[in-house]
GUDO-861156 format. One record per residue (C-alpha): residue number from 0; residue in three letters; chain; x, y, z. Coordinates in nm, 3 decimals. Layout:
<atoms>
@k=NUM&r=ALA&c=A&xx=X&yy=Y&zz=Z
...
</atoms>
This chain:
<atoms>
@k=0&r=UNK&c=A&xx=1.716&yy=-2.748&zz=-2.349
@k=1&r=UNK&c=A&xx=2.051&yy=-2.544&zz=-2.327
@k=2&r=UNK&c=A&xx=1.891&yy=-2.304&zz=-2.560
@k=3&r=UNK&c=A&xx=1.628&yy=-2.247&zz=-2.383
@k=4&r=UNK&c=A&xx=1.831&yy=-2.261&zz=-2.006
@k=5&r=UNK&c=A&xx=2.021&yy=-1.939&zz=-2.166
@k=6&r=UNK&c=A&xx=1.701&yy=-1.766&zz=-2.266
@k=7&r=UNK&c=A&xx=1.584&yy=-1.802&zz=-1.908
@k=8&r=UNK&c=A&xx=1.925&yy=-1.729&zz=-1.763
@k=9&r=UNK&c=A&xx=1.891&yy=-1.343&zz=-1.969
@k=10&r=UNK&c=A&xx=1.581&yy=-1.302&zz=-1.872
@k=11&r=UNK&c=A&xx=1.646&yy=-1.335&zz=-1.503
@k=12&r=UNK&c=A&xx=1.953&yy=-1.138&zz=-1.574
@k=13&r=UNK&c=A&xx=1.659&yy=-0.827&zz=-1.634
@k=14&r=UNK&c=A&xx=1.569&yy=-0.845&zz=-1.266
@k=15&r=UNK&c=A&xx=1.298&yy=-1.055&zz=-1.121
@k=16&r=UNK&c=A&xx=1.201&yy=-0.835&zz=-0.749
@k=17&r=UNK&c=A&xx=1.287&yy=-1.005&zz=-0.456
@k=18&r=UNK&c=A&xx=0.969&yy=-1.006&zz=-0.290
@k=19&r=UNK&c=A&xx=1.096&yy=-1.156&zz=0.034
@k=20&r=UNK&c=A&xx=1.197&yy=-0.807&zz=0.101
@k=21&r=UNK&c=A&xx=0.794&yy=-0.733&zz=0.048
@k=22&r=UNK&c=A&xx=0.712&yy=-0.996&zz=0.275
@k=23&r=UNK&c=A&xx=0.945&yy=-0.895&zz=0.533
@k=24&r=UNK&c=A&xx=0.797&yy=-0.540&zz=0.536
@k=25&r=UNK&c=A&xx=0.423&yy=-0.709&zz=0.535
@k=26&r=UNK&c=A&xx=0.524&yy=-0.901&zz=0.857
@k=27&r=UNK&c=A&xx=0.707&yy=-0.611&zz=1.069
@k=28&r=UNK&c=A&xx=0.384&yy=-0.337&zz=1.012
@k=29&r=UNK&c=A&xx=0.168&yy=-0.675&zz=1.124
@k=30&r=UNK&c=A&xx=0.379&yy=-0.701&zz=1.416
@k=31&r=UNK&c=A&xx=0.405&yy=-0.334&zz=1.503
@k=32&r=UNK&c=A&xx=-0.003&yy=-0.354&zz=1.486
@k=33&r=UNK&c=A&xx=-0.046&yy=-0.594&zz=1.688
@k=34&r=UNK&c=A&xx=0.190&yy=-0.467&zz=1.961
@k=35&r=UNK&c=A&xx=0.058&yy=-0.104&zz=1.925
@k=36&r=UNK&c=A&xx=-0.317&yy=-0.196&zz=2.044
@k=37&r=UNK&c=A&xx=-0.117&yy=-0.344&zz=2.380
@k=38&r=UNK&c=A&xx=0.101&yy=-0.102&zz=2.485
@k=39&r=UNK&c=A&xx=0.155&yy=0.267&zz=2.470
@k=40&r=UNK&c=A&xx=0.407&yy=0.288&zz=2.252
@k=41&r=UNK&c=A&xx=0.573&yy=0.568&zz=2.138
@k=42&r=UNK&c=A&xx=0.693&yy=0.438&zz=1.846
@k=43&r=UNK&c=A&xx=0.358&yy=0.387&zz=1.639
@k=44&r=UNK&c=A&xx=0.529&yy=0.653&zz=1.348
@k=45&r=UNK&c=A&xx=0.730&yy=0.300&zz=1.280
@k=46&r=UNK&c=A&xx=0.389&yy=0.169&zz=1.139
@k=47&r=UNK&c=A&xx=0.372&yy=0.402&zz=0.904
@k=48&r=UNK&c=A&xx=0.682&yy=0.431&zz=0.771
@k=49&r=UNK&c=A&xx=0.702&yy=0.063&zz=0.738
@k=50&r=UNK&c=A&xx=0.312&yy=0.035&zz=0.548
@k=51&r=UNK&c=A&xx=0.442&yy=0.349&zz=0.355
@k=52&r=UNK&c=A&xx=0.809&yy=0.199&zz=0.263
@k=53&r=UNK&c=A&xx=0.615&yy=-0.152&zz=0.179
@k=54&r=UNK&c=A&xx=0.380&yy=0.046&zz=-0.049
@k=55&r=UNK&c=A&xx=0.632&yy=0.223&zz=-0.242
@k=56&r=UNK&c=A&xx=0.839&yy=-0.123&zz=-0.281
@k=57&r=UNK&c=A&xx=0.533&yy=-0.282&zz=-0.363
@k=58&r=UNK&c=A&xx=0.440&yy=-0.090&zz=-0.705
@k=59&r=UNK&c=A&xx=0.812&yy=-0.067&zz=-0.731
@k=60&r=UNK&c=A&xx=0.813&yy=-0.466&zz=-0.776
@k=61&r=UNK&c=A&xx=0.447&yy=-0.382&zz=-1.045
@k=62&r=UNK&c=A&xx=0.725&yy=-0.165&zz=-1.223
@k=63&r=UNK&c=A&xx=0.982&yy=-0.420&zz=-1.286
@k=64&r=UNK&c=A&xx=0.738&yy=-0.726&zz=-1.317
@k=65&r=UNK&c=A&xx=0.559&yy=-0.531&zz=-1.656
@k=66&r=UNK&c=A&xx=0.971&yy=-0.439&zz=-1.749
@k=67&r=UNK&c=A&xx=1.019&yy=-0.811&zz=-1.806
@k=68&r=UNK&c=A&xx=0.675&yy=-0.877&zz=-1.946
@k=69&r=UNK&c=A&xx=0.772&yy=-0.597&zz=-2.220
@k=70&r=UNK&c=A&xx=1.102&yy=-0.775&zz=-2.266
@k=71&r=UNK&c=A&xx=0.974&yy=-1.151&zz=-2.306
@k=72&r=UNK&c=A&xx=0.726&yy=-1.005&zz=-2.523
@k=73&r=UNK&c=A&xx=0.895&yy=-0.806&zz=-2.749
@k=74&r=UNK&c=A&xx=0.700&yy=-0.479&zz=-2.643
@k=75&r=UNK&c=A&xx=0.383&yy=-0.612&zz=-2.714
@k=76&r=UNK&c=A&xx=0.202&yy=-0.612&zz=-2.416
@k=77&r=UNK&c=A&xx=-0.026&yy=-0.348&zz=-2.365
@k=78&r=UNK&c=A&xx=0.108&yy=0.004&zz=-2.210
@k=79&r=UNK&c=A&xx=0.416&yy=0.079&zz=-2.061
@k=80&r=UNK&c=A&xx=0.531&yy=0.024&zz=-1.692
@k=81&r=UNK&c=A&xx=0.505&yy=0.371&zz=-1.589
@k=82&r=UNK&c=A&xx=0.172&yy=0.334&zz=-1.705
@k=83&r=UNK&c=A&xx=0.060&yy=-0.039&zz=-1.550
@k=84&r=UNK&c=A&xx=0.175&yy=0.124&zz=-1.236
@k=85&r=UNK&c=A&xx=0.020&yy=0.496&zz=-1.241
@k=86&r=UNK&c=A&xx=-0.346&yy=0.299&zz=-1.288
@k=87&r=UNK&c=A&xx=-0.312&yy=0.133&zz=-1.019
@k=88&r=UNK&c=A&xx=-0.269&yy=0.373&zz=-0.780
@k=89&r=UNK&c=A&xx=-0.594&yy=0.541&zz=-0.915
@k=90&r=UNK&c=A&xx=-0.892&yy=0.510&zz=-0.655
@k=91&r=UNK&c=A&xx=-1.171&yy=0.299&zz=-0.791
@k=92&r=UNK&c=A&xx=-1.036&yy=0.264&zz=-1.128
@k=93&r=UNK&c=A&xx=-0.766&yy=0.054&zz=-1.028
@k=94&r=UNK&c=A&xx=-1.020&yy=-0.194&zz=-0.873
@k=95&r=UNK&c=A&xx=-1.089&yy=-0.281&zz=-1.291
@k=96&r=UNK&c=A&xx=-0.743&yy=-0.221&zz=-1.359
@k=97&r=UNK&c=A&xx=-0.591&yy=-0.482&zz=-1.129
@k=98&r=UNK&c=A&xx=-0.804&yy=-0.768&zz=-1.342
@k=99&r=UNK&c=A&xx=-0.708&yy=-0.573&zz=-1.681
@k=100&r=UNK&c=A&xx=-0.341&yy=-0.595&zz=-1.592
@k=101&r=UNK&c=A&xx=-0.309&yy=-0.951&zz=-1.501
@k=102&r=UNK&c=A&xx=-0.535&yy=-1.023&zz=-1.760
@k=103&r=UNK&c=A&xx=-0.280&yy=-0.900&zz=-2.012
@k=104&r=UNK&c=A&xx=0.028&yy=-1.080&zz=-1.883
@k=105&r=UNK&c=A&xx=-0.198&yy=-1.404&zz=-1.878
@k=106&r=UNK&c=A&xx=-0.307&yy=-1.361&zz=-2.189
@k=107&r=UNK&c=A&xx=0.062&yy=-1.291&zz=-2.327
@k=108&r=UNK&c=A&xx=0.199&yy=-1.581&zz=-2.153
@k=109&r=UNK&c=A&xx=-0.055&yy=-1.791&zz=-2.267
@k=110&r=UNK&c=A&xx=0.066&yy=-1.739&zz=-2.660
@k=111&r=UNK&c=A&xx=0.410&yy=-1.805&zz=-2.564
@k=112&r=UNK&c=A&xx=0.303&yy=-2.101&zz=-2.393
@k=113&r=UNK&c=A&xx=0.031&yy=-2.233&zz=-2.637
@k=114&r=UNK&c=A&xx=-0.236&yy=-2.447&zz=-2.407
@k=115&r=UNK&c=A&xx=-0.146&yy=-2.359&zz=-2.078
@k=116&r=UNK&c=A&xx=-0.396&yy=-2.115&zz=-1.895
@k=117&r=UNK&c=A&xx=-0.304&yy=-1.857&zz=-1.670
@k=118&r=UNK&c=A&xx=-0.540&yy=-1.790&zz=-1.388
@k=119&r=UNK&c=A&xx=-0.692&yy=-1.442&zz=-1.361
@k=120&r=UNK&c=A&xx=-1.013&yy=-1.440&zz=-1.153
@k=121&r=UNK&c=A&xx=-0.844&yy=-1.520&zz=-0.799
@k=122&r=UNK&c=A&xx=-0.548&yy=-1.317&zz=-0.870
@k=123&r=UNK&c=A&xx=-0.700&yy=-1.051&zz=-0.970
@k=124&r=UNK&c=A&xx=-0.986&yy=-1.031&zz=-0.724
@k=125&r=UNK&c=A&xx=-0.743&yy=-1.077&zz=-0.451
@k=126&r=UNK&c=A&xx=-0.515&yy=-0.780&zz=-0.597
@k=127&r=UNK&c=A&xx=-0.806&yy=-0.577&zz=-0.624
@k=128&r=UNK&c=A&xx=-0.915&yy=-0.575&zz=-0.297
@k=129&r=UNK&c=A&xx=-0.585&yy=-0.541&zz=-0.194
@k=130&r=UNK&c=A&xx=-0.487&yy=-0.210&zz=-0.336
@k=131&r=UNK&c=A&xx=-0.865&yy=-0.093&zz=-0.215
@k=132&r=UNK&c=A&xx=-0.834&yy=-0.139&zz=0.114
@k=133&r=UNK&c=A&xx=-0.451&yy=0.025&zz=0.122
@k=134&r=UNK&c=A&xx=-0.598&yy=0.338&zz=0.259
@k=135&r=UNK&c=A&xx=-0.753&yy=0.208&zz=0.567
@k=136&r=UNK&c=A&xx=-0.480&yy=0.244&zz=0.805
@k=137&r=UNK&c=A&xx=-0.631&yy=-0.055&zz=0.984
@k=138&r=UNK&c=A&xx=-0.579&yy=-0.287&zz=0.693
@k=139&r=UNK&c=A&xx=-0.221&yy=-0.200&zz=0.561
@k=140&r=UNK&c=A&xx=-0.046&yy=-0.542&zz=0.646
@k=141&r=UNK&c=A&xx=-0.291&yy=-0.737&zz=0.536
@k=142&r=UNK&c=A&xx=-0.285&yy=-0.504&zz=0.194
@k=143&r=UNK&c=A&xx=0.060&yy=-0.562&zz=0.154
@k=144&r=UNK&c=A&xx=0.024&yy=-0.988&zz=0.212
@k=145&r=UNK&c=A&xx=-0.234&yy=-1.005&zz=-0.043
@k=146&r=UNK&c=A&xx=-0.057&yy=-0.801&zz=-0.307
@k=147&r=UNK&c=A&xx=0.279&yy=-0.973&zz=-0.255
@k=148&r=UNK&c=A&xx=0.079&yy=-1.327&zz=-0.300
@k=149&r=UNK&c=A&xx=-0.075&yy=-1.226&zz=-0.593
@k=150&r=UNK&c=A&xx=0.300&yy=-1.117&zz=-0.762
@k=151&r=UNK&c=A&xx=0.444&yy=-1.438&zz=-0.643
@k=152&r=UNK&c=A&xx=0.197&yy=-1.583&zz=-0.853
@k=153&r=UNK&c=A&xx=0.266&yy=-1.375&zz=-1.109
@k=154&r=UNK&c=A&xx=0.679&yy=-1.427&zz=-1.090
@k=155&r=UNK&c=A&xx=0.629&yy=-1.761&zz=-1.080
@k=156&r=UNK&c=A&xx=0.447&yy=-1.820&zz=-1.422
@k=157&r=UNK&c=A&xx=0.642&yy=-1.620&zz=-1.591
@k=158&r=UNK&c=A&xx=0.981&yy=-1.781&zz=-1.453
@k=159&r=UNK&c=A&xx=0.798&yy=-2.123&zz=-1.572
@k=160&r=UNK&c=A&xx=0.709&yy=-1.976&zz=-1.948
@k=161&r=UNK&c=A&xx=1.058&yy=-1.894&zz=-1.965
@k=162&r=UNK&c=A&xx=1.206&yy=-2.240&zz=-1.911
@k=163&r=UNK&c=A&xx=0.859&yy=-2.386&zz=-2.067
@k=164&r=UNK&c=A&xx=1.038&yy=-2.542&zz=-2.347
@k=165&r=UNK&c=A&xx=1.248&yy=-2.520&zz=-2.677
@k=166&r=UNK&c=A&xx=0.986&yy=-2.391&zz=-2.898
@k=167&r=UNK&c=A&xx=0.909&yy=-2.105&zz=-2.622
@k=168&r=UNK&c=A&xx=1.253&yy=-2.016&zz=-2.602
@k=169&r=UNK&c=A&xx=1.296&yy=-1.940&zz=-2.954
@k=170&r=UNK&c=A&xx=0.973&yy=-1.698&zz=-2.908
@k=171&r=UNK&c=A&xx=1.128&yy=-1.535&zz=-2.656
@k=172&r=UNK&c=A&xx=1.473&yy=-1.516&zz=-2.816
@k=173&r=UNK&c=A&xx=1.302&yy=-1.329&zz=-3.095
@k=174&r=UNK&c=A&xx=1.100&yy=-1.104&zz=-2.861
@k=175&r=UNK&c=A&xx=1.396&yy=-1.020&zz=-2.651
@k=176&r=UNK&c=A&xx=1.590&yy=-0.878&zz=-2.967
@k=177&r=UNK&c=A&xx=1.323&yy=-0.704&zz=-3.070
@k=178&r=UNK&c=A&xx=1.206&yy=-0.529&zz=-2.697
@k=179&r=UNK&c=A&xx=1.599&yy=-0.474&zz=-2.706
@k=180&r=UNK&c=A&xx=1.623&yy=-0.309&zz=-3.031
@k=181&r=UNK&c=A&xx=1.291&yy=-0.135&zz=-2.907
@k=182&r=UNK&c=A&xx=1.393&yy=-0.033&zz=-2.575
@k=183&r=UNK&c=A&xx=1.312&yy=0.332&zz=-2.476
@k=184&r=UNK&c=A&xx=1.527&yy=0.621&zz=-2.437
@k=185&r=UNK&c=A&xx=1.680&yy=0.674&zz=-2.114
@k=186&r=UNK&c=A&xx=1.496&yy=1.050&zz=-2.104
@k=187&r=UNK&c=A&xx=1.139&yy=0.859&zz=-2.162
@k=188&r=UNK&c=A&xx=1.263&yy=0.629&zz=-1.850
@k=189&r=UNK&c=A&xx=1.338&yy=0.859&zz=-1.657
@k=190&r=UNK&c=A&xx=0.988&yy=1.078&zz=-1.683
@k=191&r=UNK&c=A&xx=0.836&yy=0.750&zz=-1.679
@k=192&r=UNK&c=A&xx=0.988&yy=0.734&zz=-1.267
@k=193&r=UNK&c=A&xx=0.885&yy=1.097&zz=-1.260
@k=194&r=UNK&c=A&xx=0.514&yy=1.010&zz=-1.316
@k=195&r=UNK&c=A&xx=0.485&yy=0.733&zz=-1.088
@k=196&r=UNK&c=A&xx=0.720&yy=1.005&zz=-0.835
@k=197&r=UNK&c=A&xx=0.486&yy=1.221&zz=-0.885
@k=198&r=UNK&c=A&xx=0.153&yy=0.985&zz=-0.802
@k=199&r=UNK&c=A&xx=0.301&yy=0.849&zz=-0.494
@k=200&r=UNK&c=A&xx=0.332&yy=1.205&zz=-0.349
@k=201&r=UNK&c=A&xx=0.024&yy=1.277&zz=-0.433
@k=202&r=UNK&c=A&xx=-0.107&yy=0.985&zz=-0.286
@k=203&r=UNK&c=A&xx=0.111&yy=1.092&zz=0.063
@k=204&r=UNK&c=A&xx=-0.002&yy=1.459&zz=0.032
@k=205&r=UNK&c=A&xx=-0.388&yy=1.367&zz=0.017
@k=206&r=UNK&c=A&xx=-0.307&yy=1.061&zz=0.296
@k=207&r=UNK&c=A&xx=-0.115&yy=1.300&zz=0.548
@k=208&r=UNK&c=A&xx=-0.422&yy=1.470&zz=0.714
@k=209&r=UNK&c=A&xx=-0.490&yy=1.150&zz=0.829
@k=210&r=UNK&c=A&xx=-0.169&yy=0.998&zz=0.886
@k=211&r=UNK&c=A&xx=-0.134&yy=1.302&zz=1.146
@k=212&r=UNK&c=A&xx=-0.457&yy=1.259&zz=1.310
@k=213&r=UNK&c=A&xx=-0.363&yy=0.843&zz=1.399
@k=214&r=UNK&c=A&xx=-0.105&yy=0.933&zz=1.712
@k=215&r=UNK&c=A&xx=-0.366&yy=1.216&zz=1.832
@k=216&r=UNK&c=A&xx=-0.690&yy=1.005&zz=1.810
@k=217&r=UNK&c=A&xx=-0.500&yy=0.707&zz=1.961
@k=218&r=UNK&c=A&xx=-0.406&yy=0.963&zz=2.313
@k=219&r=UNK&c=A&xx=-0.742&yy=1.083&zz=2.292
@k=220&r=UNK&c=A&xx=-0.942&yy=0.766&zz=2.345
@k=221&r=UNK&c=A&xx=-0.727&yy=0.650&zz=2.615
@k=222&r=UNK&c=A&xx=-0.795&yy=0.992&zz=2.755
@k=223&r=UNK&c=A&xx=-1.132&yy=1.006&zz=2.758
@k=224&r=UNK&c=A&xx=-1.209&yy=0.707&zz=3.023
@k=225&r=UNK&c=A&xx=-0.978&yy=0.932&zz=3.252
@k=226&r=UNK&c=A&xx=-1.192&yy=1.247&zz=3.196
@k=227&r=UNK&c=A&xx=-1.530&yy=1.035&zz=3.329
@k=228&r=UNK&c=A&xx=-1.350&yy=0.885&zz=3.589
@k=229&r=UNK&c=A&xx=-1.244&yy=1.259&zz=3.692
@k=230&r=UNK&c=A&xx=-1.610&yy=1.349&zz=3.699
@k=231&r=UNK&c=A&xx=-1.704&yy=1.010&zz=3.903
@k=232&r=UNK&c=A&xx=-1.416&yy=1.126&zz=4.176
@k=233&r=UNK&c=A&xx=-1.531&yy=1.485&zz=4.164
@k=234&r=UNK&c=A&xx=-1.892&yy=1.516&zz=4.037
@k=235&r=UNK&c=A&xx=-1.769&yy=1.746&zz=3.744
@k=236&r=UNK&c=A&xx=-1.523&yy=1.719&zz=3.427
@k=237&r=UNK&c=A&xx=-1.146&yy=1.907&zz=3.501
@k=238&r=UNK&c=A&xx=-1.139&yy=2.213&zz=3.363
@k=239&r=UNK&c=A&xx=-0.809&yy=2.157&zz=3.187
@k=240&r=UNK&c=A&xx=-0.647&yy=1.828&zz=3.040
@k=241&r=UNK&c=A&xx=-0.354&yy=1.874&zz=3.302
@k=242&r=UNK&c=A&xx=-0.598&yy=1.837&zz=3.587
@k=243&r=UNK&c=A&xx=-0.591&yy=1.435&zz=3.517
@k=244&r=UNK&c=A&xx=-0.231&yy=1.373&zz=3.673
@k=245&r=UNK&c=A&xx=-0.129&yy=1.213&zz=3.269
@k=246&r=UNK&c=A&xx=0.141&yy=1.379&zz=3.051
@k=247&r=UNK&c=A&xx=-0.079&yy=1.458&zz=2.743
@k=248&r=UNK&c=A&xx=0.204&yy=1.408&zz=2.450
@k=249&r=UNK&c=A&xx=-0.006&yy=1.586&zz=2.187
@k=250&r=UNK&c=A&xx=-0.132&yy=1.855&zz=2.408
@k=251&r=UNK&c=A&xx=-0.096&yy=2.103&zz=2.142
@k=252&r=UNK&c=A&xx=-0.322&yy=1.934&zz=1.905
@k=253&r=UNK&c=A&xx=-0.602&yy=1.890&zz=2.142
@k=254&r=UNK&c=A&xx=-0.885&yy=2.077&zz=2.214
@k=255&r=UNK&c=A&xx=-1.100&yy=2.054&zz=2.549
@k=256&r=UNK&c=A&xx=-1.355&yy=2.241&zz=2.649
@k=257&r=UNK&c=A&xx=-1.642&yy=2.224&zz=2.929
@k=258&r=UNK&c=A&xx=-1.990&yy=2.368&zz=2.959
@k=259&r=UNK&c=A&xx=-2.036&yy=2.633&zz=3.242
@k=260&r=UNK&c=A&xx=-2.222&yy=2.366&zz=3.454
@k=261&r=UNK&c=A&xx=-1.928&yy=2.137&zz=3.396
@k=262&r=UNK&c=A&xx=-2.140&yy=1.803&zz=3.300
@k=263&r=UNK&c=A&xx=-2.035&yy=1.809&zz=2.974
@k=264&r=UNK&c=A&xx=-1.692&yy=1.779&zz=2.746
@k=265&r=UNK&c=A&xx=-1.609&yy=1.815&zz=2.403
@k=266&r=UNK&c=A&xx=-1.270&yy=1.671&zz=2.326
@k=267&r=UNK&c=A&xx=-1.101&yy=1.791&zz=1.940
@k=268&r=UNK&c=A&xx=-0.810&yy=1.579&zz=1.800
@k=269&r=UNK&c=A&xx=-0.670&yy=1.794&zz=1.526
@k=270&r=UNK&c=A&xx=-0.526&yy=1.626&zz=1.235
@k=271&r=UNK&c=A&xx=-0.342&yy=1.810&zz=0.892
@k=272&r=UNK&c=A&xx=-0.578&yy=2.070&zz=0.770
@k=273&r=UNK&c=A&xx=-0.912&yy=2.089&zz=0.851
@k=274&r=UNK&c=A&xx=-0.937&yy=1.697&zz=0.917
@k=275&r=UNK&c=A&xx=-0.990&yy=1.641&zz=1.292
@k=276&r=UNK&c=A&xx=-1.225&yy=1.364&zz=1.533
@k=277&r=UNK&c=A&xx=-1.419&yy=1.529&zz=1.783
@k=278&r=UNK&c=A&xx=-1.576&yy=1.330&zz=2.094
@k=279&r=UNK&c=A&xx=-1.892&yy=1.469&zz=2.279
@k=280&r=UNK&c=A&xx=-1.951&yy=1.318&zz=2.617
@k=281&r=UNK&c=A&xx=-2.362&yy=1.376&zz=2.513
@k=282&r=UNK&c=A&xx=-2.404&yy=1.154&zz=2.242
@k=283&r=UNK&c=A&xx=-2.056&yy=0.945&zz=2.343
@k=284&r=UNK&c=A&xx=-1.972&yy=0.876&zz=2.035
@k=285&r=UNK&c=A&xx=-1.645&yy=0.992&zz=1.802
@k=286&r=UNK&c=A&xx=-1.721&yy=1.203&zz=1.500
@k=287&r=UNK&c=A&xx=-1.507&yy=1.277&zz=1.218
@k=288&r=UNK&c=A&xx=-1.451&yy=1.616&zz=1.016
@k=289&r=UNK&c=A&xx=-1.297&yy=1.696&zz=0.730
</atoms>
């Protein structure tokens, strides 16, 4: 037993992620959402840096979680951090990969351990439809709380192969001197971060038309209940958005026009590039172009 208290003494030494820190950013975007739909805040940038600061953490704790898996396993779990992590952040493919990847560190911990099973359907489905719904601003917090369960899980089982018992610890003595005398060059470390670096902006680059257009569609459908109540008052839409009596805050990315008869508005929220939502007080309805 003190043999194997040492083993799992090093192998916490190697850095389990403290995923309170995860849950702490899952819980202030939650809150920030919820206050956002009440109030007019001008603060609703705090959203996104908090969903984007809880994403990057987030694979950041996938990183370190696969560092110890290589290091309890001598290096022989399949592909590298950089790797585990990179896959994920691939649209649609990292639906599959989210059950491949738990798969493998159940499947690993399961021949240090001998009969104990590792769940992998729940997990994984749960991780799955976690990192597929990341995009859709309206589901970031809860993206975050399901991935951060699902790595709990995942910390947990390992911490309890570790300590699992005498026999165990041996294995993982071994494996730890071997991942050690295995362990990769600082250079290949260091363009493993670049990759991941590299897929995150990426990710933030093809994200920020969108990210831009949130503040400007959120001013524009408050706005547009003032424009028809305009036209109740005075039988015709304003002419110009400053005609309401409202400071418009995004004035500059907004586009209102009328029809010569003045019964009719077209309202254009511009986003990054070409991405933009247009309303059309004919059909009443919000349309989006990209």
């Amino acid at each position: 037993m003190i043999e194997g208290h040492s083993i799992n003494t090093e192998t916490s030494g190697s850095g389990y992620p403290n995923l309170r820190i995860g849950f702490v950013y899952a819980v202030l975007s939650l809150s920030w959402w919820l206050i956002k739909s009440r109030i007019n805040s001008p603060l609703a940038g705090i959203i996104i840096f908090l969903c984007v600061a809880g994403f990057i953490y987030l694979y950041w704790c996938i990183f370190r979680i696969h560092r110890i898996m290589e290091r309890i396993t001598g290096g022989k779990i399949s592909y590298t951090s950089s790797q585990a992590v990179v896959y994920l952040f691939i649209p649609f493919f990292n639906i599959c990969w989210a059950f491949v990847w738990i798969s493998r560190i159940a499947k690993s911990l399961s021949e240090i351990q001998g009969s104990k099973k590792i769940k992998i359907f729940f997990p994984g489905l749960l991780l799955s439809v976690s990192l597929s719904i990341w995009a859709l601003s309206y589901f970031f917090p809860l993206s975050l709380f399901g991935s951060f369960l699902v790595l709990s899980y995942l910390i947990r089982k390992i911490k309890e192969t570790v300590a699992f018992d005498a026999a165990g610890a041996k294995t993982i003595a071994v494996n730890t001197l071997q991942s050690d005398s295995r362990q990769k060059t600082k250079k290949h470390f260091f363009w493993g971060l670049i990759k991941i670096a590299g897929v995150i902006l990426l990710l933030v680059f093809i994200s920020l038309p969108r990210l831009l257009l949130l503040p400007v569609q959120r001013e524009g459908v408050k706005l547009v209940p003032l424009i028809e109540n305009y036209k109740i008052e005075h039988g015709i839409y304003p002419e110009s958005l400053s005609q309401l009596g409202v400071k418009v805050r995004h004035s500059e990315r907004m586009r209102y026009k009328i029809d010569s008869n003045g019964t009719e508005f077209v309202l254009v929220c511009l986003g990054g590039w070409t991405t933009r939502e247009v309303y059309k007080s004919v059909t009443g309805k919000w349309e989006s172009i990209n």
